[in-house]
KEKE-3310 file (N, C-alpha, C; in steps of 0.2 Angstrom, whole numbers, plus 5000, padded with zeros to 4 digits):
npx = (5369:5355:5354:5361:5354:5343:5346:5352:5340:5333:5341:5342:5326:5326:5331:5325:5313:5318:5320:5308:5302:5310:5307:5293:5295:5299:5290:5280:5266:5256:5258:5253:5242:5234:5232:5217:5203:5192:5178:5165:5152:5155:5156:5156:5165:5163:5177:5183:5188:5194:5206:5223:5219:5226:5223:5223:5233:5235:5234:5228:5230:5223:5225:5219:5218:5210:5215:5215:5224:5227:5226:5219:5224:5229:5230:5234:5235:5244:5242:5247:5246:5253:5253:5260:5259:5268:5274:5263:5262:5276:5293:5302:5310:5304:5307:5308:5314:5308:5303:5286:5277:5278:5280:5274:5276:5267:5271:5264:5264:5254:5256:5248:5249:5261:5265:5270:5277:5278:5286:5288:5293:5295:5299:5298:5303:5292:5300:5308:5297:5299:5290:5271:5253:5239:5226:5215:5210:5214:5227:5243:5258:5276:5291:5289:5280:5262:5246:5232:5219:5213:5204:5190:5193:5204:5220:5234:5252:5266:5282:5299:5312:5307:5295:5280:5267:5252:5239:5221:5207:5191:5175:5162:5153:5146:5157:5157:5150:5157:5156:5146:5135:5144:5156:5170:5171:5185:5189:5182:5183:5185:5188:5193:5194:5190:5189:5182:5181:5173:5178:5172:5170:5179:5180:5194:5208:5223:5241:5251:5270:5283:5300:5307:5298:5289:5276:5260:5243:5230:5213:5199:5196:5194:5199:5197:5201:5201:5206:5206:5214:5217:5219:5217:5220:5221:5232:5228:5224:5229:5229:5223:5211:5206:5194:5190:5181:5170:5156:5149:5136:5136:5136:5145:5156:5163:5173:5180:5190:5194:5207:5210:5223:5219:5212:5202:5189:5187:5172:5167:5173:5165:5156:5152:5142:5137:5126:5123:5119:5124:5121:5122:5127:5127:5136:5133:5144:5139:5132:5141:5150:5163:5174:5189:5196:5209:5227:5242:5261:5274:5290:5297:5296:5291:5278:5262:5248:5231:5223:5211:5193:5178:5166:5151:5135:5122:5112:5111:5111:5123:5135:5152:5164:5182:5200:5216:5225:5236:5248:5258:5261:5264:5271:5288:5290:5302:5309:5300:5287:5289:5282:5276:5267:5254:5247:5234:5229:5214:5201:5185:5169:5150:5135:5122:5108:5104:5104:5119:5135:5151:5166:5178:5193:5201:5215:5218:5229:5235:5247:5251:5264:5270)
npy = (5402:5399:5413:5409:5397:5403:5413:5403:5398:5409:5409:5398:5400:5410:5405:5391:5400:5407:5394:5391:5399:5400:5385:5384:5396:5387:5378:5367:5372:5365:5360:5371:5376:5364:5367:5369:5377:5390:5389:5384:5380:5370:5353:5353:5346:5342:5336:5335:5342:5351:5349:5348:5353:5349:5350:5363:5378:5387:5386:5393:5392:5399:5406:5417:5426:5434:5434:5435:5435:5427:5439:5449:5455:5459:5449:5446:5433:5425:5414:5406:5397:5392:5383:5383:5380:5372:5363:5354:5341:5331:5329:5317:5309:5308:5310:5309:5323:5331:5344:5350:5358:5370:5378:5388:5401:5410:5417:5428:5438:5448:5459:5469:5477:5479:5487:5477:5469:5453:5443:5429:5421:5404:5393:5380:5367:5349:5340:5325:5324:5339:5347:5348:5343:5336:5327:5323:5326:5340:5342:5350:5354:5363:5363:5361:5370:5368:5365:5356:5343:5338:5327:5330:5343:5359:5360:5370:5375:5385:5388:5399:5410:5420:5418:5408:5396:5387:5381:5378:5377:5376:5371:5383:5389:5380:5376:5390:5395:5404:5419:5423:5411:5399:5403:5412:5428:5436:5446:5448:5440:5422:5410:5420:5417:5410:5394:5397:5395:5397:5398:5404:5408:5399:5394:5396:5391:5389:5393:5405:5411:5424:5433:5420:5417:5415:5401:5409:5407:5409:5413:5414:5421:5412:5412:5405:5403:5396:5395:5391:5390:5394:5404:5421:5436:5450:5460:5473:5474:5480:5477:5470:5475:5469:5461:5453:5451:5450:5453:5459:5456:5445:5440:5439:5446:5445:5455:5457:5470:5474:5482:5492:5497:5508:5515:5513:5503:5485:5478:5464:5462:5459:5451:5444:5439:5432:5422:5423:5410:5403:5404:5407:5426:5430:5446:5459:5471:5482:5483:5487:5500:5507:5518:5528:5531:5537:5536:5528:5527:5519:5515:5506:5503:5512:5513:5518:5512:5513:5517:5516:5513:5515:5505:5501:5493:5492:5484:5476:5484:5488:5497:5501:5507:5506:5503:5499:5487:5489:5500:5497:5483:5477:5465:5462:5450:5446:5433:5423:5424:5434:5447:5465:5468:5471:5467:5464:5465:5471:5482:5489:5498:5503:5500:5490:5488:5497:5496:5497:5490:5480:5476:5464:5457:5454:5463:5462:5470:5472:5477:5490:5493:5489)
npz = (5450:5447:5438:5428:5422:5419:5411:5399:5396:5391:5380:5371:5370:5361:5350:5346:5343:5331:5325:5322:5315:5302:5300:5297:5287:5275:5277:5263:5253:5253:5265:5273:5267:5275:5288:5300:5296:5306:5302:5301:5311:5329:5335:5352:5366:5382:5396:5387:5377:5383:5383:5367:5352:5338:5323:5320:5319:5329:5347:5365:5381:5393:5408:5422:5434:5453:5468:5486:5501:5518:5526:5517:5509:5492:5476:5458:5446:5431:5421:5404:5392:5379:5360:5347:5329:5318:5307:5299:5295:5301:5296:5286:5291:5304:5322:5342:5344:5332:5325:5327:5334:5342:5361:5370:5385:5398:5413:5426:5442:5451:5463:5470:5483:5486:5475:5465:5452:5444:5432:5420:5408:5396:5382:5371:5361:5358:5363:5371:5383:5386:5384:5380:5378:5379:5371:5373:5387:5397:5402:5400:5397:5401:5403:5416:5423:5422:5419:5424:5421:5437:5448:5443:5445:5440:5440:5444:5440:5444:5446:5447:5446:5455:5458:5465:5460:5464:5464:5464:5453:5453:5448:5445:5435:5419:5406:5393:5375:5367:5353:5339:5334:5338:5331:5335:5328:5320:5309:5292:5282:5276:5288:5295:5311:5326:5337:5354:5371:5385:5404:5415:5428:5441:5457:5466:5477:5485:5485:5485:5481:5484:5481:5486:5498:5510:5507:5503:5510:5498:5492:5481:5463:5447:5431:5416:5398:5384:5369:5347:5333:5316:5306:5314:5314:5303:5292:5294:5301:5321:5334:5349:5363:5376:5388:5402:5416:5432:5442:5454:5455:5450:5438:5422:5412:5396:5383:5367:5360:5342:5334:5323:5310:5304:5315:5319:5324:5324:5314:5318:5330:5347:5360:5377:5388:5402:5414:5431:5433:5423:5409:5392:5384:5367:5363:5351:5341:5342:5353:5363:5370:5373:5384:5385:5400:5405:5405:5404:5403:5398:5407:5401:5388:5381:5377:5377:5387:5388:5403:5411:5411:5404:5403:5394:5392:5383:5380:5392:5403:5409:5416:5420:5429:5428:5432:5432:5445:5448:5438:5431:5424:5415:5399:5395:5381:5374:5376:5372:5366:5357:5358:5364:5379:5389:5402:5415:5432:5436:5446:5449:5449:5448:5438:5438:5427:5436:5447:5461:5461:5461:5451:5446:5440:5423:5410:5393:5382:5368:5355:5357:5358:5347)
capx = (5368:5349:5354:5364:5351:5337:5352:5352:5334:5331:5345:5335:5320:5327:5335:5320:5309:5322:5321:5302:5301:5312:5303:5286:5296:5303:5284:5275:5259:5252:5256:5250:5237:5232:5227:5208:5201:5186:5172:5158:5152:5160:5151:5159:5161:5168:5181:5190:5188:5200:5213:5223:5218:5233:5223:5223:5240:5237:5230:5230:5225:5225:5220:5220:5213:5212:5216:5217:5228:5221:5225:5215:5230:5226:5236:5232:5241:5242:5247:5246:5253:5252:5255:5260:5260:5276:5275:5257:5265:5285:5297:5301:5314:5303:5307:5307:5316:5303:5299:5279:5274:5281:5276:5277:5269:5270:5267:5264:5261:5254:5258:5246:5248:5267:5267:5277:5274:5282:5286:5292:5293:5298:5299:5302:5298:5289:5307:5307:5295:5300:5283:5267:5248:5234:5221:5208:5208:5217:5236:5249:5264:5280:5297:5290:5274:5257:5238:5231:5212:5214:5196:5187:5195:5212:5227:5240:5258:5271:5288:5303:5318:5307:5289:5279:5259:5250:5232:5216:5203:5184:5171:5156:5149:5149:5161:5151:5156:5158:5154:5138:5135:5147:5162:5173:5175:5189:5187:5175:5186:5182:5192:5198:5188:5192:5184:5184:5176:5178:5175:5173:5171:5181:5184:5201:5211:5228:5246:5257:5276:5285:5303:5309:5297:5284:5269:5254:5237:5226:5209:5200:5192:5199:5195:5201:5199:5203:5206:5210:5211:5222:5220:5212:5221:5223:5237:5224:5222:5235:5231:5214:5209:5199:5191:5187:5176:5164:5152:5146:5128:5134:5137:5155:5159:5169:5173:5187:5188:5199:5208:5213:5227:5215:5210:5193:5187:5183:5164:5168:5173:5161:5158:5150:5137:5136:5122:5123:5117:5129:5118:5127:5123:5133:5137:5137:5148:5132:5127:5145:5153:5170:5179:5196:5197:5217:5232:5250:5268:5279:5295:5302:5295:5288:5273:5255:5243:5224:5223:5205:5189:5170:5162:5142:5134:5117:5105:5111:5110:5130:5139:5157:5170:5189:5206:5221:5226:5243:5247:5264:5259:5267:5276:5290:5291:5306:5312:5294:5283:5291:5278:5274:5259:5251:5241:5234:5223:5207:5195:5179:5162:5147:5127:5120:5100:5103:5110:5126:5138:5157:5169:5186:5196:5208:5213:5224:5232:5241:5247:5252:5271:5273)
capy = (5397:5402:5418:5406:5393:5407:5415:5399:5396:5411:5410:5393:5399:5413:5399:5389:5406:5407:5391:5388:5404:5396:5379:5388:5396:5379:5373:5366:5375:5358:5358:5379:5372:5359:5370:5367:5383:5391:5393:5381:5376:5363:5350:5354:5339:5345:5340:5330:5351:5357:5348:5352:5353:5351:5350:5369:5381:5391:5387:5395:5390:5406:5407:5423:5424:5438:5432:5438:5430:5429:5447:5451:5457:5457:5448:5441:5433:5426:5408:5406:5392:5393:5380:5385:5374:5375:5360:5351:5335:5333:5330:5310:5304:5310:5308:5314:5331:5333:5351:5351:5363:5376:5378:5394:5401:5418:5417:5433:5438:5455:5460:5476:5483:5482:5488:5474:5465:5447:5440:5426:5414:5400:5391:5374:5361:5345:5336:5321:5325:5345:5353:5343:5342:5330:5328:5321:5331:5346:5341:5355:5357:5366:5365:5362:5372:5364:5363:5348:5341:5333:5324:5335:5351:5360:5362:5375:5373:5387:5390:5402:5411:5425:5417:5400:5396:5381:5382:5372:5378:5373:5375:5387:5386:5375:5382:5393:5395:5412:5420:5421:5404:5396:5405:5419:5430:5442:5449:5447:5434:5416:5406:5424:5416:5405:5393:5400:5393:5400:5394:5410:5407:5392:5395:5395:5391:5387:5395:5409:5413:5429:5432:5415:5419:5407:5402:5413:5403:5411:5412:5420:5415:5414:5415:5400:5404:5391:5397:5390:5391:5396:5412:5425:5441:5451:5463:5478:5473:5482:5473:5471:5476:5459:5463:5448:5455:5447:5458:5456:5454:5436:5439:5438:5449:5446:5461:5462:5475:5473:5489:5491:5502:5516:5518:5510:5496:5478:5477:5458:5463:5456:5448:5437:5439:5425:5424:5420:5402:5400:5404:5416:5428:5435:5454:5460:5478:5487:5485:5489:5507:5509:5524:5528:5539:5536:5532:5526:5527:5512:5517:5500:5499:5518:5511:5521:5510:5514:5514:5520:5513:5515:5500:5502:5487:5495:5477:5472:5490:5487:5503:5500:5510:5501:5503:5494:5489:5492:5500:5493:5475:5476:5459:5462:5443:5442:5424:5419:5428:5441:5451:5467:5469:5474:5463:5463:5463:5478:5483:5495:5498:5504:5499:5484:5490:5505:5495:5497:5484:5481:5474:5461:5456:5456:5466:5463:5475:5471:5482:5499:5493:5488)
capz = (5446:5442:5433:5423:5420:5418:5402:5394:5394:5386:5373:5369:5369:5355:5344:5345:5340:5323:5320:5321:5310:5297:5299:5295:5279:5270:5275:5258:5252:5254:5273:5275:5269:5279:5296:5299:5298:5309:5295:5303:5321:5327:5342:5358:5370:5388:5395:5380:5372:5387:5378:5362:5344:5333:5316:5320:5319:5333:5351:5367:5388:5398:5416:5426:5442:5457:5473:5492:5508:5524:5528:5512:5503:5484:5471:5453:5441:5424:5417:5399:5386:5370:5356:5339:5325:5315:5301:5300:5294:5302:5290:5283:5298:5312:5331:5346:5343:5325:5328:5322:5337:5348:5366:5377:5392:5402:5420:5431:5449:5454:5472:5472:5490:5487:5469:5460:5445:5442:5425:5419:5402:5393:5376:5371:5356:5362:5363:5377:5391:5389:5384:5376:5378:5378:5368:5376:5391:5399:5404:5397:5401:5398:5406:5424:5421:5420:5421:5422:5427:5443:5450:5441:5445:5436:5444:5440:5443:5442:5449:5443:5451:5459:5461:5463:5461:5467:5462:5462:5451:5455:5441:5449:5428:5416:5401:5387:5370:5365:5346:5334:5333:5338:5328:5337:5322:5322:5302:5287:5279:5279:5293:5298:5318:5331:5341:5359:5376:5392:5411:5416:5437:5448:5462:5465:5483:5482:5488:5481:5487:5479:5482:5489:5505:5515:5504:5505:5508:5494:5489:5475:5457:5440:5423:5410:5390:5376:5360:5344:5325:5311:5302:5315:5314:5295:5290:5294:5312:5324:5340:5350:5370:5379:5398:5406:5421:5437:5441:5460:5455:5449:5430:5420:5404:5392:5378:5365:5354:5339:5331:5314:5310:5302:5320:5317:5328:5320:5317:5322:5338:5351:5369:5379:5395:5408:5419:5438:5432:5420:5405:5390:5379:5364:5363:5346:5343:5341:5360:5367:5372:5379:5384:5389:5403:5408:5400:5406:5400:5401:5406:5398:5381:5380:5374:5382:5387:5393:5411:5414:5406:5408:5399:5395:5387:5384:5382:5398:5408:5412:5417:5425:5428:5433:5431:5433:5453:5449:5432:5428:5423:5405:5399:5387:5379:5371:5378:5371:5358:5354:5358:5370:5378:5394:5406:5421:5436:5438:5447:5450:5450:5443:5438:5432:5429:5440:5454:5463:5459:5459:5446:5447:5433:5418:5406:5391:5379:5363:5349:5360:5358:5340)
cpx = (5361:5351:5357:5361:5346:5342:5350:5344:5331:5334:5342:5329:5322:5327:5328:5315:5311:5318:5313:5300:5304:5308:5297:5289:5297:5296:5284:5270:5255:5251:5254:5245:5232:5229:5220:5209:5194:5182:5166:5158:5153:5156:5156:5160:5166:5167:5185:5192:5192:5206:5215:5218:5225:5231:5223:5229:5240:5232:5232:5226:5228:5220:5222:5216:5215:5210:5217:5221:5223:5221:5222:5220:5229:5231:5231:5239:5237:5247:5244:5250:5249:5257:5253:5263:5266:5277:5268:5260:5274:5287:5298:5306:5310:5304:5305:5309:5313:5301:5291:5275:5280:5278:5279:5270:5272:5268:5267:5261:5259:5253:5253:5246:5257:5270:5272:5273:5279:5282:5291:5289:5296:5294:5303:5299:5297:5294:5303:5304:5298:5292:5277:5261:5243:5229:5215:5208:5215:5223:5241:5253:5270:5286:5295:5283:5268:5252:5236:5224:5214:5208:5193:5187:5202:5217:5233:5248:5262:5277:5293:5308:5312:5298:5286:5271:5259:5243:5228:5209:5196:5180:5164:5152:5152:5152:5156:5156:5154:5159:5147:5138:5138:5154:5165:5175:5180:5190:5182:5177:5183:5188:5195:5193:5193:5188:5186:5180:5179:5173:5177:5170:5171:5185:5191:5205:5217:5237:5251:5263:5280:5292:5307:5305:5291:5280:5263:5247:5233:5218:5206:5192:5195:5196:5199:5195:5203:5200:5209:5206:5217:5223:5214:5216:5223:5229:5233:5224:5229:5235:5223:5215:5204:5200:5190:5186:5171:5164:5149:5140:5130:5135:5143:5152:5164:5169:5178:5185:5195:5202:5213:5218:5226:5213:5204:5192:5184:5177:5164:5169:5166:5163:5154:5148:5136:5133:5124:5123:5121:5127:5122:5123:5127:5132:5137:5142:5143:5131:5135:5150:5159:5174:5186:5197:5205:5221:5241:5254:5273:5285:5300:5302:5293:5281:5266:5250:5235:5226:5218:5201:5182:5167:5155:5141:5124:5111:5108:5112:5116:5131:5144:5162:5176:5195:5210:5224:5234:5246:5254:5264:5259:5274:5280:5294:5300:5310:5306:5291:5285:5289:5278:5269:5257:5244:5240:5227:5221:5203:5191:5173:5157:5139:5126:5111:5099:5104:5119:5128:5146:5161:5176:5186:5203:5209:5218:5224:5237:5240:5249:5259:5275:5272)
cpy = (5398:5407:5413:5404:5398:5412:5410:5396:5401:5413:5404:5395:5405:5411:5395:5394:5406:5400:5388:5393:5402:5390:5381:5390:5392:5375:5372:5370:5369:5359:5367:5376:5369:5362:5369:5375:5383:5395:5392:5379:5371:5360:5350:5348:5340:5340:5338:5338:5354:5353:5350:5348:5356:5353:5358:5372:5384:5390:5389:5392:5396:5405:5413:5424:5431:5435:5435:5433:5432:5436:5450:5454:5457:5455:5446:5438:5429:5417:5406:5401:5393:5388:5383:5381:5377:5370:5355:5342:5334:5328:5320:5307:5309:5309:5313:5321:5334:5338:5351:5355:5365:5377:5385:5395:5408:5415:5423:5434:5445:5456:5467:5479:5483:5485:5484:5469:5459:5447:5435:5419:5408:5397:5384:5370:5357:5339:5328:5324:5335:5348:5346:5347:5340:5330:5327:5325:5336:5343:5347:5357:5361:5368:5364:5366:5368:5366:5358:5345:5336:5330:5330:5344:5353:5361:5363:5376:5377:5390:5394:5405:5418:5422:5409:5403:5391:5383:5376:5376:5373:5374:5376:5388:5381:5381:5384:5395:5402:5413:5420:5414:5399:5397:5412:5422:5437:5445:5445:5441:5427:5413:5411:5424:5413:5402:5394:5398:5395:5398:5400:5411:5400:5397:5392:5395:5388:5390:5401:5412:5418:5429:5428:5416:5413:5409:5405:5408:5409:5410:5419:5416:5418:5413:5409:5401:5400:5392:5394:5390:5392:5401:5417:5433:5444:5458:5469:5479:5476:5480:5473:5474:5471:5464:5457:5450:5450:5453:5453:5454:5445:5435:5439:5442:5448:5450:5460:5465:5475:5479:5487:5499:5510:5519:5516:5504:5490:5477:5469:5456:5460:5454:5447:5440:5434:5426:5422:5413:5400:5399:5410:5419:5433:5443:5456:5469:5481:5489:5486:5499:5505:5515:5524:5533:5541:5532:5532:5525:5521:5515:5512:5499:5506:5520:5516:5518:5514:5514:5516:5517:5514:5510:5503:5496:5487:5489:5474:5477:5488:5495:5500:5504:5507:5503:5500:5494:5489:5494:5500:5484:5475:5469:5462:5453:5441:5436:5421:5419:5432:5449:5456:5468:5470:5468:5461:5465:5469:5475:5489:5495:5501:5502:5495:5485:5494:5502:5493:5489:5485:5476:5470:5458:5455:5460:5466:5467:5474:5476:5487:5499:5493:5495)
cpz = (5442:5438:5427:5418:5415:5408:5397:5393:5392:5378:5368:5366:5361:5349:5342:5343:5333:5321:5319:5314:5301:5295:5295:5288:5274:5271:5268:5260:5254:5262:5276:5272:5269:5286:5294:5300:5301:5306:5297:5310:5320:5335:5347:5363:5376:5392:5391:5378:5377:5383:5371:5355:5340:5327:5315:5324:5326:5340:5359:5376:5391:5403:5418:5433:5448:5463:5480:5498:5512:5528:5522:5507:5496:5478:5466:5451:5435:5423:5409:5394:5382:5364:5348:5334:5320:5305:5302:5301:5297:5295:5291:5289:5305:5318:5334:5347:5338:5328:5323:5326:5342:5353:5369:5381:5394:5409:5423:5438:5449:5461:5473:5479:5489:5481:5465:5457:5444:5437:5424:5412:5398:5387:5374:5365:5360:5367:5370:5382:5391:5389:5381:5381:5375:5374:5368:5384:5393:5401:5399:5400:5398:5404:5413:5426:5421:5423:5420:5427:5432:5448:5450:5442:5441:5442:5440:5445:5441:5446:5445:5449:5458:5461:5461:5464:5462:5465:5459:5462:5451:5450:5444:5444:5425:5408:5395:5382:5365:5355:5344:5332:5332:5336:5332:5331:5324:5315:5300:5282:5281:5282:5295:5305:5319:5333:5349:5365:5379:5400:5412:5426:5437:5452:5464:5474:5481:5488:5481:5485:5481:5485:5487:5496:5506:5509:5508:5506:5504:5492:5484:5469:5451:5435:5420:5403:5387:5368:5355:5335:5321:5307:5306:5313:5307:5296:5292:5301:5315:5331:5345:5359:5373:5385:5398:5414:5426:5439:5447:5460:5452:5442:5429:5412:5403:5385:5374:5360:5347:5335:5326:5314:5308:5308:5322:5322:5324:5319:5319:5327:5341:5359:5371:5386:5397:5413:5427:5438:5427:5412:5400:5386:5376:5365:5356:5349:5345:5348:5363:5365:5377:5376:5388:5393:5406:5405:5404:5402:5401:5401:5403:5391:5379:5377:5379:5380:5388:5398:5414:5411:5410:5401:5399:5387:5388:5386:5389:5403:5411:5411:5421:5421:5433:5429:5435:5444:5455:5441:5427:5427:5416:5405:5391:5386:5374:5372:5374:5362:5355:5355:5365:5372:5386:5396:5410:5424:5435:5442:5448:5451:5446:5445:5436:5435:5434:5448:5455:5464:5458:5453:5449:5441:5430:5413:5402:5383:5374:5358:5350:5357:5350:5336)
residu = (UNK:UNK:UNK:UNK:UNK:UNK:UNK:UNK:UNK:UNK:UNK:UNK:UNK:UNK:UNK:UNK:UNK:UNK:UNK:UNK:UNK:UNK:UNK:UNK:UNK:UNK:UNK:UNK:UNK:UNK:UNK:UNK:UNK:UNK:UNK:UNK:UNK:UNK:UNK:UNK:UNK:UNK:UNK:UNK:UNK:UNK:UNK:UNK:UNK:UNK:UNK:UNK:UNK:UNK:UNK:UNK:UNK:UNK:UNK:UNK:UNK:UNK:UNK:UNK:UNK:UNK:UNK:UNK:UNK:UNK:UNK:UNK:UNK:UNK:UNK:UNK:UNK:UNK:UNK:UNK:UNK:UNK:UNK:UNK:UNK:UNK:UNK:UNK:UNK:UNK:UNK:UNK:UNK:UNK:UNK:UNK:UNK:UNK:UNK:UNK:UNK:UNK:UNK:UNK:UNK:UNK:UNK:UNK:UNK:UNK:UNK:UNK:UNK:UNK:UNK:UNK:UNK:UNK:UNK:UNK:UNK:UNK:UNK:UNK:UNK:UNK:UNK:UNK:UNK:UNK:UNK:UNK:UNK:UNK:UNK:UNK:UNK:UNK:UNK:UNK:UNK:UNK:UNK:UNK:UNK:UNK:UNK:UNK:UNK:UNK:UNK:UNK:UNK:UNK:UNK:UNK:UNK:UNK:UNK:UNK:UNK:UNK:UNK:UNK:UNK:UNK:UNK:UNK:UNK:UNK:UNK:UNK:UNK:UNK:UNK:UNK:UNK:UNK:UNK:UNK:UNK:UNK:UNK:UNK:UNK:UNK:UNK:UNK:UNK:UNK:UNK:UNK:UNK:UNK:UNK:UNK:UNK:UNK:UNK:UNK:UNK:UNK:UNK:UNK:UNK:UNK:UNK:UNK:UNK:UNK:UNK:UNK:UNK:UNK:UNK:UNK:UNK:UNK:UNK:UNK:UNK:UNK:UNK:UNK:UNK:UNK:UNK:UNK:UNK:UNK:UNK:UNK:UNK:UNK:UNK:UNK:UNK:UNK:UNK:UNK:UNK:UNK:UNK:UNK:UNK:UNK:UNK:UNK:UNK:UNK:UNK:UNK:UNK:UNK:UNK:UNK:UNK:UNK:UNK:UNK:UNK:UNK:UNK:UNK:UNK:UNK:UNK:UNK:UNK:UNK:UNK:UNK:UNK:UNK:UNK:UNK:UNK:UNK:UNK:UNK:UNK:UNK:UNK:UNK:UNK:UNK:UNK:UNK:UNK:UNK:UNK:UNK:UNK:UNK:UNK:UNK:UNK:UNK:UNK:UNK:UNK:UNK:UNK:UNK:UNK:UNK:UNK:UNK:UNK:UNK:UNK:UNK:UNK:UNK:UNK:UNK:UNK:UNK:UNK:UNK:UNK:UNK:UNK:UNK:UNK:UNK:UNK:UNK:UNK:UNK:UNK:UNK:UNK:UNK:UNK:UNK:UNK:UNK:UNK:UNK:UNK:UNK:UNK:UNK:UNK:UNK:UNK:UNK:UNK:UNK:UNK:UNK:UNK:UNK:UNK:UNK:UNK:UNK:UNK:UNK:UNK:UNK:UNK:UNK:UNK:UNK:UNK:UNK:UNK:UNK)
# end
């Protein structure tokens, strides 16, 4: 009966991918556009700003987190929604089935001491009670799925036929907001940015259970990024590489690098240092170095990722070398996005100012497969 259910929700979510696709082409230029674009800083007011922003097409809540059980065991995983705006304004008999935004999510488990990689997604318009989110604070849900502030902390909720999470994030900073002045740019264009905050250490305790077996007690700490905006990526761009990184001396990097199909890197590219205290500090490209010392073959997509790097982030005397803790953690999204793409837990080690230091993380990878 699940293989069934699990069929028809992603025949669903296919149809609803067509017909969002279609919706978006029959938009008016009037309602394309209507998106706000990210041209100017905008005032922050946390936590009303964990919720959504519709006036903007495209927005996104990603958590990641690396976790140990009480035999130290090491898992991450990955929950991720994402709202996609389809028609700014709905159409003149609007209801409750008006398609005006699309919802999906990924979720993953990684099991690194037994090698296995979970995956699992859905798709939904806002319909009665299937998907939605708040707009004054964090509640997102989708299908059964959800995040949602609960006295001051988030709680993450995900079930499926092969895994479950339970998760209660603690905020150890307060959220910082990433970019030059406020704008994440991803080209030279104007509104080709986003605006992007990230709470980039809570501690996180909670429960993980992988196929049908007893919940696991877990603890850990995870990473939540909220992005949004309307025009970031250009026709030029072929897919980016982001690290989200703790760094045992007490800091957090964040890095992505955007690659253009001549093979070139973004000069807009950037990223984000986080002190032990919870202070940031942008990155331009100028101060970042990454190497690829290793690379893997997907036997599913054939696609070759990286699978080795050595970061160096000169103003901040960072050296770290990390690769993946298990290096098949590629999602292929077709119930979802459409998209393939590679992501997953790291870790390693390294120098920060000529002291020994180690690294945990994330690391995700679009653009290898297309």
């Amino acid at each position: 009966m699940a293989g069934v259910v699990r069929r028809c929700l992603v025949i669903c979510a296919l149809t609803l991918t067509v017909a969002a696709a279609a919706v978006a082409t029959m938009a008016s230029q009037d309602e394309a556009g209507a998106w706000l674009q990210a041209c100017t800083p905008r005032t922050w007011s946390f936590p009303k700003d964990h919720g959504a922003h519709p006036a903007c097409k495209t927005e996104w809540w990603y958590f990641t987190g690396n976790l140990t059980d009480d035999a130290g065991r090491p898992f991450g995983y990955e929950l991720t929604f994402f709202r996609h705006g389809v028609r700014f304004v709905p159409g003149p008999r609007a209801n409750t089935w008006s398609l005006r935004d699309v919802y999906l999510a990924h979720f993953t488990v990684t099991d690194a001491t037994a090698g296995r990689f979970f995956f699992d997604e859905r798709a939904s318009r806002k319909g009665p009670g299937l998907a939605g989110a708040a707009a004054d604070r964090l509640d997102v849900k989708l299908l059964g799925w959800s995040a949602r502030m609960e006295g001051g902390a988030i709680r993450l909720h995900a079930r499926s036929d092969r895994m479950a999470l339970d998760l209660r994030l603690a905020f150890d900073k307060p959220p910082v907001i990433n970019g030059e002045a406020g704008i994440s740019r991803k080209g030279p264009l104007p509104g080709q940015a986003s605006y992007y905050a990230s709470c980039t250490t809570l501690s996180t305790a909670g429960s993980v259970s992988l196929d049908h077996g007893h919940a696991r007690a877990v603890r850990g700490v995870s990473w939540f990024d909220h992005e949004f905006g309307s025009n970031q990526l250009s026709a030029a761009q072929a897919g980016w590489d982001w690290f989200g990184l703790h760094l045992s001396d007490g800091r957090d990097l964040m890095v992505y690098l955007l690659r253009r199909k001549d093979g070139a890197v973004e000069p807009a590219s950037s990223g984000t240092v986080v002190d032990a205290g919870g202070r940031s500090r942008h990155i331009p490209l100028s101060d970042v170095k990454v190497d690829v010392l290793g690379r893997w073959k997907s036997p599913k997509s054939g696609a070759t990722y990286p699978a080795k790097w050595r970061l160096r982030i000169a103003s901040e005397g960072i050296d770290l070398t990390f690769a993946p803790l298990l290096t098949d953690q590629e999602l292929v999204t077709t119930g979802s996005t459409g998209v393939t793409y590679w992501e997953g837990a790291a870790q390693g080690s390294g120098t920060s100012g000529g002291t020994p230091i180690t690294c945990l993380g994330y690391v995700e990878l679009v653009g290898y497969a297309e």
